[in-house]
C-alpha positions in Angstrom: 0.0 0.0 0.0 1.0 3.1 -0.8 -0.4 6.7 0.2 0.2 10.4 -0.4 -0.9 13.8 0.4 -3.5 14.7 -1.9 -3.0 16.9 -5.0 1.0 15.7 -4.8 1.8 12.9 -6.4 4.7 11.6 -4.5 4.1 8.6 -1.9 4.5 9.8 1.8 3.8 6.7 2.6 4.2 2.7 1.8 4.0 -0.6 3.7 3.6 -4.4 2.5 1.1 -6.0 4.0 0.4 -9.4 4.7 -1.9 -11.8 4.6 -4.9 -12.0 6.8 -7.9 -14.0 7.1 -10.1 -11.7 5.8 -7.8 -11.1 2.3 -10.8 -8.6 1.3 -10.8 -6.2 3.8 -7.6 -4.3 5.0 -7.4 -1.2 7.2 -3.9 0.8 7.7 -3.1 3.8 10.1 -1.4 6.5 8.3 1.1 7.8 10.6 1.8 11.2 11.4 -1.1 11.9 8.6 -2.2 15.6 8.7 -5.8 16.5 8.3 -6.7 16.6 5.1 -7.1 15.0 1.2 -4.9 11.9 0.7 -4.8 9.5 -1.9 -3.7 5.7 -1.2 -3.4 2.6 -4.0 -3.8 -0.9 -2.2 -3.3 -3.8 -4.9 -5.5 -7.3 -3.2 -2.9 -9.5 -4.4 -5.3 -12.6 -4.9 -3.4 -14.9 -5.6 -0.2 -14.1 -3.7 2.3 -14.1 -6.6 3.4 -10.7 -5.3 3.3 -9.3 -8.9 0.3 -7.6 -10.2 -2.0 -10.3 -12.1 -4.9 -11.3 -13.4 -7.4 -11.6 -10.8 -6.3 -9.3 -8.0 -8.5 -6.3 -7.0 -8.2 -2.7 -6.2 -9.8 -0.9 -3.6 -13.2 -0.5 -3.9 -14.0 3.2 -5.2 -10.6 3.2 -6.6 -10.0 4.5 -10.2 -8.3 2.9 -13.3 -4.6 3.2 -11.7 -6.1 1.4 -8.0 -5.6 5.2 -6.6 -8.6 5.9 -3.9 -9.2 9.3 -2.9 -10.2 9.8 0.6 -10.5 12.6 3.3 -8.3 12.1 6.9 -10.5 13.8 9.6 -7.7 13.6 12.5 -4.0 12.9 12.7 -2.8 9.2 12.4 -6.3 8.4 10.9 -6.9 4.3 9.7 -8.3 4.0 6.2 -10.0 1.0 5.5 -10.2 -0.5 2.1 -12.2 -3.1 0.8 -11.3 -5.4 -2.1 -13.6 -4.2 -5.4 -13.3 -4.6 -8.8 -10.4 -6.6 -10.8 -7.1 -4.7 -11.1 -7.2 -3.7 -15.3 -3.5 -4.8 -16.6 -1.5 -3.2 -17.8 -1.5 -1.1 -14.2 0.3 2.5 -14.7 1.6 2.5 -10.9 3.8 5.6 -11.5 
């Protein structure tokens, strides 16, 4: 996952994370997150290759490059993201 202060389009932000038992649900804390726009991309890696495939999903509400906008209403907010529609390859993850 990766996430970023909304309209910049550098990452403040990135973690790996793992599997859990619910692989369709995921929620992060964004540390030291100021109030505010952000943007985050979380890939649902399906299948557990660890590459982007056929099959894995983006974040529900996400657009075309798996970027979600969302709005942080206090400091060190947790976003939650569930799994939606499947990832379109070829992903631009610039």
């Amino acid at each position: 996952m990766t996430a970023g202060w909304f309209p910049a389009t550098n990452t403040a932000f990135s973690v790996v994370l793992g599997p859990s038992e619910d692989s369709a649900v995921r929620s992060v804390r964004l540390p030291n997150s100021p109030c505010g726009a952000v943007w985050i991309r979380v890939l649902f890696d399906m299948d557990r290759n660890h590459t982007a495939s056929p099959g894995d999903r983006l974040c529900q509400g996400a657009d075309r490059d798996a970027v979600l906008l969302a709005q942080i209403n206090a400091p060190g907010a947790t976003i939650v993201c569930s799994a939606g529609a499947p990832m379109p390859l070829p992903l631009d993850t610039k």
